[in-house]
ZAKOLKOL-490009 format. One record per atom (N, C-alpha, C): x, y, z; residue in three letters; residue number from 1. Coordinates in Angstrom, 1 decimal. Example, Ala and Ser with C-alpha at 12.3 -4.5 7.8 and 13.67 -1.06 7.14 Angstrom:
2
X/Y/Z/residu/num
13.2/-5.7/7.8/ala/1
12.3/-4.5/7.8/ala/1
13.2/-3.3/7.8/ala/1
12.8/-2.2/7.1/ser/2
13.7/-1.1/7.1/ser/2
12.9/0.0/7.9/ser/2
***
This chain:
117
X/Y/Z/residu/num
0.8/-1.2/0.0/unk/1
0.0/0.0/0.0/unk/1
0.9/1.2/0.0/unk/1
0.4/2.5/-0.8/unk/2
1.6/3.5/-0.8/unk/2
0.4/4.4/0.4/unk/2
1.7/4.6/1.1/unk/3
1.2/5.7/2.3/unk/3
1.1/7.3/1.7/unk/3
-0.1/7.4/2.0/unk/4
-0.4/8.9/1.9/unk/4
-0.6/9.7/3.3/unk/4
-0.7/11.2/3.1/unk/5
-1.2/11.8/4.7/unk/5
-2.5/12.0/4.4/unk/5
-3.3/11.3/4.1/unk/6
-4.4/11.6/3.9/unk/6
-5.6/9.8/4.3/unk/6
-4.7/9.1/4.4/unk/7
-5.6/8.2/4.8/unk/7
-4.5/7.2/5.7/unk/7
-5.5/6.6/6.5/unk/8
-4.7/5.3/7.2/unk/8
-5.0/4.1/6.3/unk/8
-4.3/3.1/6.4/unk/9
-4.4/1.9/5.8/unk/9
-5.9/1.5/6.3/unk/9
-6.6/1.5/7.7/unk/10
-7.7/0.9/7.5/unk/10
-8.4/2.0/6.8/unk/10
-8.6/3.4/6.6/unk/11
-9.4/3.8/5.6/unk/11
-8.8/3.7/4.6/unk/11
-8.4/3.5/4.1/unk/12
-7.7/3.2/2.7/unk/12
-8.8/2.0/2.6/unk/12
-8.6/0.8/3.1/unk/13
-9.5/-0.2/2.9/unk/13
-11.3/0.1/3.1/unk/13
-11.4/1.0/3.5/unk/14
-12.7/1.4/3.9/unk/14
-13.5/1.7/2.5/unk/14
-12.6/2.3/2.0/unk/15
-12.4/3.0/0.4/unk/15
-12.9/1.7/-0.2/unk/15
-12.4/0.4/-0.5/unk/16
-12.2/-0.2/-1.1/unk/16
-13.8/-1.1/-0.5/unk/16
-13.9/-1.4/0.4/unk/17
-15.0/-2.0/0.7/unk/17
-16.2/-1.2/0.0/unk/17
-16.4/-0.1/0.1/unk/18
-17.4/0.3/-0.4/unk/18
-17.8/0.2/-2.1/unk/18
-16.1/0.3/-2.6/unk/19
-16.5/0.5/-3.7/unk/19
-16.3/-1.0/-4.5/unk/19
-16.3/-2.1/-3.6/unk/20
-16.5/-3.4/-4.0/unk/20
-17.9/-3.9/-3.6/unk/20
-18.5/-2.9/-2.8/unk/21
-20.1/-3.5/-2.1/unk/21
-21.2/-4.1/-3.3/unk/21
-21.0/-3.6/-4.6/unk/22
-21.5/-3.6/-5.3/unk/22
-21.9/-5.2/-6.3/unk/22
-20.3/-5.6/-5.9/unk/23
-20.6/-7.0/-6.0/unk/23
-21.0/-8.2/-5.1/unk/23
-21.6/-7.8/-4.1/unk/24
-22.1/-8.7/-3.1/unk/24
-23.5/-9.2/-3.3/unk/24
-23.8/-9.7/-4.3/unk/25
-24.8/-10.2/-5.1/unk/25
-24.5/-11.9/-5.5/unk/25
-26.0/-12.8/-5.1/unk/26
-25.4/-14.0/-6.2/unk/26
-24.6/-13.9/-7.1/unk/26
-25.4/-13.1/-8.2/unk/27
-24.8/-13.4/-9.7/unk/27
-23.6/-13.0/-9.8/unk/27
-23.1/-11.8/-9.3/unk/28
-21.7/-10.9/-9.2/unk/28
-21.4/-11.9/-8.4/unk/28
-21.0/-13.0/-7.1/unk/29
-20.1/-13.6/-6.6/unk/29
-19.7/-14.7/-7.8/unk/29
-20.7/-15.4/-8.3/unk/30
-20.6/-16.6/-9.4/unk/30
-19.6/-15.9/-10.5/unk/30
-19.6/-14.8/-10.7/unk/31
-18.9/-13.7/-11.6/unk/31
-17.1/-13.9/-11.2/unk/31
-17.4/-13.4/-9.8/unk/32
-15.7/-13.2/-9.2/unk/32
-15.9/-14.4/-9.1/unk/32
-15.9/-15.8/-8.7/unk/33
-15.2/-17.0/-8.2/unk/33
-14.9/-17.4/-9.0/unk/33
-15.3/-17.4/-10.4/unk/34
-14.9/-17.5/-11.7/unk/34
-13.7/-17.0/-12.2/unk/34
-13.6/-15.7/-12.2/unk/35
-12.6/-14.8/-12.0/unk/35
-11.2/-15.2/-11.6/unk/35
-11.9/-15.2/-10.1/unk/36
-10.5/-15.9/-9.2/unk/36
-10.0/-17.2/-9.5/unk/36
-10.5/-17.7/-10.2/unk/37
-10.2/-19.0/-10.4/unk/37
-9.6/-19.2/-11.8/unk/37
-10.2/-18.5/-12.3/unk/38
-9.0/-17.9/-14.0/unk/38
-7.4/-17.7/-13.3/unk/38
-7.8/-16.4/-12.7/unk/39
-6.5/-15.7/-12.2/unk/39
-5.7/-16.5/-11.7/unk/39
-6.0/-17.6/-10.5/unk/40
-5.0/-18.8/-10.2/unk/40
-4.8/-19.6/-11.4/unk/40
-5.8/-20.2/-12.2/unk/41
-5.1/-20.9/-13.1/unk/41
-4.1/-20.3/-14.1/unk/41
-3.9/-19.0/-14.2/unk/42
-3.3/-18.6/-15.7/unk/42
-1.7/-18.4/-14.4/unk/42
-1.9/-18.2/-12.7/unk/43
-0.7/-17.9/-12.2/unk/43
-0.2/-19.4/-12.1/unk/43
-1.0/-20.4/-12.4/unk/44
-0.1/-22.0/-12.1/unk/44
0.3/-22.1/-12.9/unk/44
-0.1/-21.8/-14.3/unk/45
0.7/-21.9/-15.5/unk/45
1.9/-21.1/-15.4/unk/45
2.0/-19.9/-14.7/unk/46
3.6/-19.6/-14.6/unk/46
4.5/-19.5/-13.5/unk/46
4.1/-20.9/-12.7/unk/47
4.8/-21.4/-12.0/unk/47
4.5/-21.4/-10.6/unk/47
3.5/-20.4/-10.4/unk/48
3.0/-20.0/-8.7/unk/48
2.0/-20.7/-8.3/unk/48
1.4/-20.5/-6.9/unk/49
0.5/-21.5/-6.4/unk/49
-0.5/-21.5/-6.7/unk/49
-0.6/-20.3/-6.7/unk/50
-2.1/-19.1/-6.7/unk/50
-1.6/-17.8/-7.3/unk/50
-2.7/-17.0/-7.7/unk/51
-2.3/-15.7/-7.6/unk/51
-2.0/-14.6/-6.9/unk/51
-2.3/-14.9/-5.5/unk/52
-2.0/-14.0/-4.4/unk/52
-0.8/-14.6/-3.5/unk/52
-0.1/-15.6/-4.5/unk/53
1.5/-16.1/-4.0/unk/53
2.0/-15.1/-5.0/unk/53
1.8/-14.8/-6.0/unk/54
2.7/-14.0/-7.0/unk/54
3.0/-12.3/-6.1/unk/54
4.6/-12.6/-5.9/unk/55
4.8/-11.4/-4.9/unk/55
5.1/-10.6/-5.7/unk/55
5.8/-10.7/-7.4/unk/56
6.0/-9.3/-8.0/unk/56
5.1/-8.3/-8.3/unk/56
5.3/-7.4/-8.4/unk/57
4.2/-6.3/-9.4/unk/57
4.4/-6.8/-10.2/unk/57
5.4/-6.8/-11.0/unk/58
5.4/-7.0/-12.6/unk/58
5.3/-8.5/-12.9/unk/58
5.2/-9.6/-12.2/unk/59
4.4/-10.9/-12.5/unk/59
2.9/-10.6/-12.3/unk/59
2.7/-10.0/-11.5/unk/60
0.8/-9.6/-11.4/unk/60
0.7/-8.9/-12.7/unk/60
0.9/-8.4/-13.1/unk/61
0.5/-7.3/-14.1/unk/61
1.2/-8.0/-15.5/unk/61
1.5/-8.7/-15.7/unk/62
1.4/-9.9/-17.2/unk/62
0.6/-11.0/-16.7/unk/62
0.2/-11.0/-15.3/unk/63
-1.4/-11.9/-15.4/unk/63
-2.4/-11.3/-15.6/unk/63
-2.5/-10.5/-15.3/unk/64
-4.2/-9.5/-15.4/unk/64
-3.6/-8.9/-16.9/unk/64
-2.5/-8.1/-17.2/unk/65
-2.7/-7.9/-18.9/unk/65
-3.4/-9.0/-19.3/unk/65
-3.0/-10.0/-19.3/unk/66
-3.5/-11.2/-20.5/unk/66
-5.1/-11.4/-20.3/unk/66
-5.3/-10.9/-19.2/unk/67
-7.0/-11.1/-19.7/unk/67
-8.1/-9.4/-19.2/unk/67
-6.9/-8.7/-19.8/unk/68
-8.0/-7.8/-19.7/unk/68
-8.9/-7.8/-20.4/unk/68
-8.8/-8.2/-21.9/unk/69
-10.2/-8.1/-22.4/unk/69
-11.5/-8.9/-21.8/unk/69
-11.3/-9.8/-20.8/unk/70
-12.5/-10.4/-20.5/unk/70
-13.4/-10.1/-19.9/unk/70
-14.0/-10.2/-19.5/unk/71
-16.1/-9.4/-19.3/unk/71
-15.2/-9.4/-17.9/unk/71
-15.0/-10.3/-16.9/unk/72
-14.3/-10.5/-15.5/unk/72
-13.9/-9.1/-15.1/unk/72
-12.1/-9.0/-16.1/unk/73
-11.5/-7.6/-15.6/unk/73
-12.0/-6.8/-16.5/unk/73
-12.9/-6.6/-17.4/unk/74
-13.7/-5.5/-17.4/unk/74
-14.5/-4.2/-16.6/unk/74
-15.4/-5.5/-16.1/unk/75
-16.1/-5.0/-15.0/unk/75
-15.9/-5.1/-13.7/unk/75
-14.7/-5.5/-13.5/unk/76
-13.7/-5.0/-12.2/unk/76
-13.3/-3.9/-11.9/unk/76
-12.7/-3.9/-13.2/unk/77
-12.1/-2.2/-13.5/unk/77
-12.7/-1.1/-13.6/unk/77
-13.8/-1.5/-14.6/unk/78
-15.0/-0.5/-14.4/unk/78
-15.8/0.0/-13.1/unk/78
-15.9/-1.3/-12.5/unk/79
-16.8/-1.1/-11.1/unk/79
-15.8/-0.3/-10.2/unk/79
-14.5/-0.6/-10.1/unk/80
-13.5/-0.2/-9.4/unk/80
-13.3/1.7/-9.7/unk/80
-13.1/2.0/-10.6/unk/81
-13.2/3.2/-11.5/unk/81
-14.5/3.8/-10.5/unk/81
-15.2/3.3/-10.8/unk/82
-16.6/4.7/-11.0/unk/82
-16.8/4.5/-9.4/unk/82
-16.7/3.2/-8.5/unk/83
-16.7/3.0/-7.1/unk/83
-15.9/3.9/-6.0/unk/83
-14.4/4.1/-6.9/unk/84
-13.8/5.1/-5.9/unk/84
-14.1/6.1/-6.3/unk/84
-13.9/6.6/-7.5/unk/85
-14.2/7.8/-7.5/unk/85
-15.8/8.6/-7.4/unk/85
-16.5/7.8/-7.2/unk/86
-17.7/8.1/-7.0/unk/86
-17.6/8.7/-5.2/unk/86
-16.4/8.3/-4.2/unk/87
-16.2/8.4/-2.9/unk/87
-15.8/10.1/-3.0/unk/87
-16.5/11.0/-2.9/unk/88
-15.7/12.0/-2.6/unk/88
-14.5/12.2/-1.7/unk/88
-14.9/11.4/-0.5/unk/89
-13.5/11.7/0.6/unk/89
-12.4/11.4/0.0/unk/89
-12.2/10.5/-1.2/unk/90
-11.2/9.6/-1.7/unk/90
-10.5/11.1/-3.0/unk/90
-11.0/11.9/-3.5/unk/91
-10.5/12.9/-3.9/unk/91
-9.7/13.7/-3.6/unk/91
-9.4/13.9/-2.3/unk/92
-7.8/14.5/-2.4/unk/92
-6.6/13.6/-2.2/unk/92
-7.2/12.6/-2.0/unk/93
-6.4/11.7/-2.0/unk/93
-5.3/10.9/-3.8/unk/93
-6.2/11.5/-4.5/unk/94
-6.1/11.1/-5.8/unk/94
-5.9/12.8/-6.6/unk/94
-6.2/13.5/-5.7/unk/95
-5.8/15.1/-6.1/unk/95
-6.8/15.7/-7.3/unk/95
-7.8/14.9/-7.0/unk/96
-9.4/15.5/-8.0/unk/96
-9.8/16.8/-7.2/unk/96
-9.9/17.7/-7.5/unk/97
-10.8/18.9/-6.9/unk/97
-12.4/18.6/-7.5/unk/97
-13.0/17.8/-7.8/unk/98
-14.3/17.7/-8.2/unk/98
-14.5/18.2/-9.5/unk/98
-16.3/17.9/-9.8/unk/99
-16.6/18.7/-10.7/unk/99
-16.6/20.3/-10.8/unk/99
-16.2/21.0/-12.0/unk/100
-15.6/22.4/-12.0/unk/100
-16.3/23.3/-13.3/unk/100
-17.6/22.4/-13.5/unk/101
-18.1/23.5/-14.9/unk/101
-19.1/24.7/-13.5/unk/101
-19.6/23.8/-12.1/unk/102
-20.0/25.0/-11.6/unk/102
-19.0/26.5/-11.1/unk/102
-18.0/26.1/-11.3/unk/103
-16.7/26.8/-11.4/unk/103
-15.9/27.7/-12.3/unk/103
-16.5/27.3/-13.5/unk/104
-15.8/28.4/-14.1/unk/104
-15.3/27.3/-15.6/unk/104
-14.8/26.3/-15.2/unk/105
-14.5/24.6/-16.0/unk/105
-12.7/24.8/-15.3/unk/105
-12.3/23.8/-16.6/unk/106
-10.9/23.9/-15.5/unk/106
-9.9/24.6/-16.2/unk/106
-10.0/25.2/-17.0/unk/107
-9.2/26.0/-18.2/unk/107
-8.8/27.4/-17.1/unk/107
-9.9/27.6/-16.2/unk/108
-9.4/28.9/-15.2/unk/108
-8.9/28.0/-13.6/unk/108
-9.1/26.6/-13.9/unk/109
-9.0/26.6/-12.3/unk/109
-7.6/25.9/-12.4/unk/109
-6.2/25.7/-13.3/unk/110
-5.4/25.5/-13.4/unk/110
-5.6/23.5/-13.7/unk/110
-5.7/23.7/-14.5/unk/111
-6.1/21.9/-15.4/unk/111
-4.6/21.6/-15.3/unk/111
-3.5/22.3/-15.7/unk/112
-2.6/21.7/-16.2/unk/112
-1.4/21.7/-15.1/unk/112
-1.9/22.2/-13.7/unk/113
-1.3/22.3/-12.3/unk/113
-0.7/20.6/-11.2/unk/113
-1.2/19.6/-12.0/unk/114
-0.8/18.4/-11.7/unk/114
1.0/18.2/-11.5/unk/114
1.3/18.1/-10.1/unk/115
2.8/17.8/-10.2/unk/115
3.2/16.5/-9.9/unk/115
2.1/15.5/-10.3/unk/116
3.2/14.2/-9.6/unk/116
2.6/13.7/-10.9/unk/116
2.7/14.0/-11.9/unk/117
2.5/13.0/-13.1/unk/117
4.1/13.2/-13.9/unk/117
***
């Protein structure tokens, strides 16, 4: 987890619970256990136990590339997307000032003021 001064690791996770709540449905779990179960099989093909044995980043992330196009991490990503940032608290944390057309838009509110990209 990257430490910020803006959240503790249990809100950090707080963050995440809510914006996973969404899948706590039959059909959405039948969805993820499927999922999860891709994810471990494509990590046993490259040599690990499971997927949440894979300690690299960069071994996680040539497992999930390989199936991003699937409906699974589609709507993971999607849900994930629109879940946090739908959290307002979670905005300065990510350095969003909100919506800004009641503002003026962002052309006056400094758009291009971003220093950690």
């Amino acid at each position: 987890m990257v430490a910020t001064p803006f959240a503790t690791k249990s809100k950090v996770d707080e963050y995440y619970v809510i914006a996973v709540k969404g899948y706590d449905s039959d059909g959405a779990k039948d969805m993820i256990a499927e999922g999860v179960a891709a994810l471990d099989t494509s990590a046993q093909a490259a040599g690990f136990a499971d997927y949440l044995s894979v300690g690299w980043e960069s071994d996680r992330v040539k497992l999930l590339t390989a199936m991003e196009e699937t409906g699974f991490f589609r709507t993971i990503r999607g849900g994930l997307v629109t879940g946090l940032y739908n959290q307002k608290a979670v905005w300065p944390i990510f350095g969003y000032e909100g919506e800004s057309f009641s503002q003026g838009g962002y052309i006056d509110r400094g758009f291009d003021d971003i220093n950690w990209l």
